[in-house]
Structures are given as structure tokens and as C-alpha cells.
N, C-alpha and C positions, 0 to 999 in steps of 0.2 A: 515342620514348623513353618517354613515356608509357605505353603500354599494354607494355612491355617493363617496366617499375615496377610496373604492376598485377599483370602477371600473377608476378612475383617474390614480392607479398606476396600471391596468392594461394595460390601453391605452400606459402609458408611458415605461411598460415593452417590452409592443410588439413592441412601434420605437423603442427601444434601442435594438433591434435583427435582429439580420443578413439579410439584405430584400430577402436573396435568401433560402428557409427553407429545401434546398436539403442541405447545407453548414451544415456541423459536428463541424465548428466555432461558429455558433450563439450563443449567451448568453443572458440573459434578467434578469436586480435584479430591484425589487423595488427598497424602502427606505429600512433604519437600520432598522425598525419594519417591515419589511414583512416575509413572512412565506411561500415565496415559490423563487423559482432561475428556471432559465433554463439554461442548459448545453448541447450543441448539441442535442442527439436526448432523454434527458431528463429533465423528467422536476421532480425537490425535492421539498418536503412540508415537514413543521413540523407540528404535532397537538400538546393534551396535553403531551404526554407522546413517542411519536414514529419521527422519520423520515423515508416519505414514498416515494417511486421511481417509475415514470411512463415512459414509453416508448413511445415516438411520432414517432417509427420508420415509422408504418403506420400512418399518418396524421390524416386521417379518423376515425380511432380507437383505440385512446389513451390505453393504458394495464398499470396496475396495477402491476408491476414487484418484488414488495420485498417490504416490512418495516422492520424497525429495530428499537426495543426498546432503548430506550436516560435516560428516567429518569422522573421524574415528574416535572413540570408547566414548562415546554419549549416554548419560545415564539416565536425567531427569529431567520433568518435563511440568513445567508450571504455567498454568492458564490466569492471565485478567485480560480483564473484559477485551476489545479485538488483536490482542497479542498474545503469542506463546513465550516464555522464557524457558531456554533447553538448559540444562550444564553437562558438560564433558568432563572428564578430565584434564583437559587442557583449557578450557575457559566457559562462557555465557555467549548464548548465541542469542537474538530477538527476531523474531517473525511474523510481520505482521497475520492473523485471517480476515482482515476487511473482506476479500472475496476467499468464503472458508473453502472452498476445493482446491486454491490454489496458492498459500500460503508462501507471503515474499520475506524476502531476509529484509532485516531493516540496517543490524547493525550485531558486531560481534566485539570481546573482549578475552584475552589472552594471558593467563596465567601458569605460574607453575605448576609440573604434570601435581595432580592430588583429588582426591573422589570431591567432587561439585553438586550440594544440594543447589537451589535458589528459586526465590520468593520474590514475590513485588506487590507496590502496592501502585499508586499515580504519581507520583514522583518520584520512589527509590526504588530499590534493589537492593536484595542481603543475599550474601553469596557465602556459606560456610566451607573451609578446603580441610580437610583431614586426610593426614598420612595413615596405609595401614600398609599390610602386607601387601596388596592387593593394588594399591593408590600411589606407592613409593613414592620417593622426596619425600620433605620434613616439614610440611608446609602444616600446622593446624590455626585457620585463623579465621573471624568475621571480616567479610569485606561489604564494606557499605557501597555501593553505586547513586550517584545522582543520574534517575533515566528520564528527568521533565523531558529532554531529547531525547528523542529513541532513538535515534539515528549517531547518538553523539554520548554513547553513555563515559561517565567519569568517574573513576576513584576519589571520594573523598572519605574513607574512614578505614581503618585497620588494626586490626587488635588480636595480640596472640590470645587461643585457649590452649585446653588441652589439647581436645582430640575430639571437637565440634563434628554435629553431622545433622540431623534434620534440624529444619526450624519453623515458627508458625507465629502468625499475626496473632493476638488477642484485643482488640479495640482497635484504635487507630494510635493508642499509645504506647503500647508493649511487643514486644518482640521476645520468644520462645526460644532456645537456644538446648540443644539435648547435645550437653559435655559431661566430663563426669560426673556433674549433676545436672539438674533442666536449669538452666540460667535464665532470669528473667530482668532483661533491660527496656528501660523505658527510652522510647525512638522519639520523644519526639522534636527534641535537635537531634536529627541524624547525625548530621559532622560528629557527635560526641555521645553515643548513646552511653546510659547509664547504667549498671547492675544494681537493681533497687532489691532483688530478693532470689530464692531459688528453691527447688523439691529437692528433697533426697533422694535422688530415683536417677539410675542411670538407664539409659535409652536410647533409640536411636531415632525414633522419629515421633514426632505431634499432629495429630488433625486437633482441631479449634471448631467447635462449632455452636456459636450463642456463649452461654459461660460453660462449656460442656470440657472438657478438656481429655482427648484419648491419648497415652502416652507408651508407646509400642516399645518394649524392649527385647532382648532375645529370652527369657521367660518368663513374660506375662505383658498383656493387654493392662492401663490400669484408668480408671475412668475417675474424673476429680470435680466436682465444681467452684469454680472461680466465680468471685464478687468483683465486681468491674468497679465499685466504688474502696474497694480496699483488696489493693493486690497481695496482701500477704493474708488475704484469709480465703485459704484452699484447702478444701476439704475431699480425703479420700472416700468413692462412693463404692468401688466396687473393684475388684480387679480378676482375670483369666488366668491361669500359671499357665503357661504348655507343658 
């Protein structure tokens, strides 16, 4: 099932990149749990412990340009425009790529041990923590970041769920939320986001792309379209069982 996950957000990496692959524009992210981004002419990965930098200058022959040590049980790894956002299990790391081969720390944040998706947009940061077997501690909770500083990011928002884990942008007004069901709150006073509606669909991750909506669980892919002008009318278009 696995690698039938992978290669799903891979497929869906590669539409959401620039069709022309001479363009120094292109970009490609998974969901909030993916572990690698594309930035022009590279591409980032996190493993256990590093973030690593490849060059697709030559197409042909992808190079291995630099890693940089992060820390231990790093999981995920989110790309806006010249910043990376990592999460560990232990906190939100920020990086800047202004020069992409060599990718600098800007600013990091520290929580209790618990599995770290996290998103951003130009001013915040949403940071979901979930306990499981694997994640230990009892932490399930959205944490909002004000990042207008990169250098200086702040806690201002917190709120238990269940057992939160991917999460995804939809406009510049909604925030995605996969707990035991897909929560969906309106960002746009962060300090206090809002639960305006939600899917019956339990899941673990969201890509977002236009009003496209993919929503991954452990069996089945389920594809939905979302109206931007009325968030409670979503309609299921298609879905994958494994």
C-alpha cells in the first residue's frame, strides 16, 4: 500500500510542476507528510536525521549537491516559496534556499516528542502533533505559528483534536485538517481559527490542488470537488480502495 501512496503523490507532484522543466519556476510538494519538494532546478528530501539537496540542473543526471544535519526522527518536509518547513518529532525547523545548494537554518521551535506534519503560508504556520504508537506522548493538537519573522516564529493558537495528522491549504481562507474526520476551519483570524464544516472520511493526508481535493487514507485514494464560494458544497467524484 505503500508504495501505491508514493507513487500517487508522486503522479500528483509531477501535475502540479511547471509543464515546461527549462522554467526555474517549477515547484512540486506532496501532502503535509511528504518528505521531499521541488524548487526549480532542485529537488529536497528529508530522512532520519539530514536534509538532502539534489540538482536537476542536467535532467538526465540528477547530483547529489549537499546534506545538512537537522537533528533526529525528522519526518516532513514542506516547501513555500525560498523556505523549507521540516517537522520532527520534536519540533519545526525553517531553512532558508535563497542560495538552493546551500540551504541555511533561520529559526527552529520545540515541542513535545509527537509525529509533526506542517504547512505554511506568508505569515503563519500550522503545525498538527498526534500521539500514536510510534509518536508516544499524548500530545493531539493544531498549533497555529505567527512566522511574518522567520527568524522569530511564535505560538499563538492551540487546540486539542483527536488524533490530527495531515493538513492542507484550500484558498487563503480554509485550513484542511485530517482527524477523525477532515475538519475544515476557516484561518482567516489565525489567533482563533474557526470549524465552519467537515467530510465524513477518515484520513491521514490532503493535497489541495484548484478545487480538486485528494484525500489519502489507509484504504482508498478519494478525489472530491470543492466550491470556493460555498464551503459546505463537496462533492465526491471518484475514489481508489487498496
Amino acid at each position: 500500500m505503500k508504495k501505491i501512496i508514493f507513487f500517487f503523490l508522486l503522479i500528483v507532484t509531477i501535475s502540479c510542476s511547471n509543464s515546461d522543466s527549462a522554467s526555474n519556476d517549477s515547484t512540486g510538494q506532496g501532502g503535509s507528510l511528504a518528505v521531499f519538494a521541488l524548487k526549480g532546478n532542485y529537488l529536497y528530501s528529508v530522512d532520519h536525521m539530514k536534509l538532502n539537496v539534489f540538482s536537476l540542473i542536467d535532467g538526465e543526471k540528477p547530483v547529489k549537491v549537499n546534506d545538512i544535519p537537522i537533528g533526529f526522527d525528522i519526518e516532513t518536509l514542506f516547501s513555500y516559496e525560498d523556505n523549507l518547513f521540516i517537522g520532527s518529532r520534536n519540533g519545526m525547523f525553517i531553512y532558508s534556499i535563497s542560495n538552493p545548494e546551500n540551504p541555511t537554518k533561520l529559526s527552529s521551535v520545540r515541542h513535545f516528542t509527537a509525529c509533526d506534519p506542517v504547512i505554511a503560508n506568508s505569515t503563519h504556520s500550522y503545525v498538527t502533533l498526534n500521539s500514536n504508537t510510534t509518536c508516544g506522548n499524548n500530545s493531539n493538537v493544531l498549533q497555529v505559528y505567527d512566522t511574518k519573522d522567520l527568524k522569530n516564529p511564535k505560538l499563538i493558537h492551540s487546540r486539542n483534536l483527536m488524533q490530527p495528522k495531515g493538513i492542507g491549504f484550500y484558498t487563503a481562507k480554509y485550513l484542511l485538517v485530517c482527524d477523525d474526520v477532515i475538519k475544515i476551519f476557516n484561518i482567516e483570524n489565525p489567533v482563533e481559527p474557526v470549524l465552519v464544516h467537515s467530510i465524513d472520511k477518515n484520513c491521514f493526508d490532503v493535497i489541495i490542488r484548484d478545487n480538486t481535493l485528494f484525500a489519502i487514507g489507509n484504504k482508498g485514494v478519494y478525489r472530491y470537488k470543492m466550491n470556493p464560494n460555498d464551503i459546505k458544497d463537496i462533492q465526491l467524484e471518484s475514489e481508489t480502495n487498496f
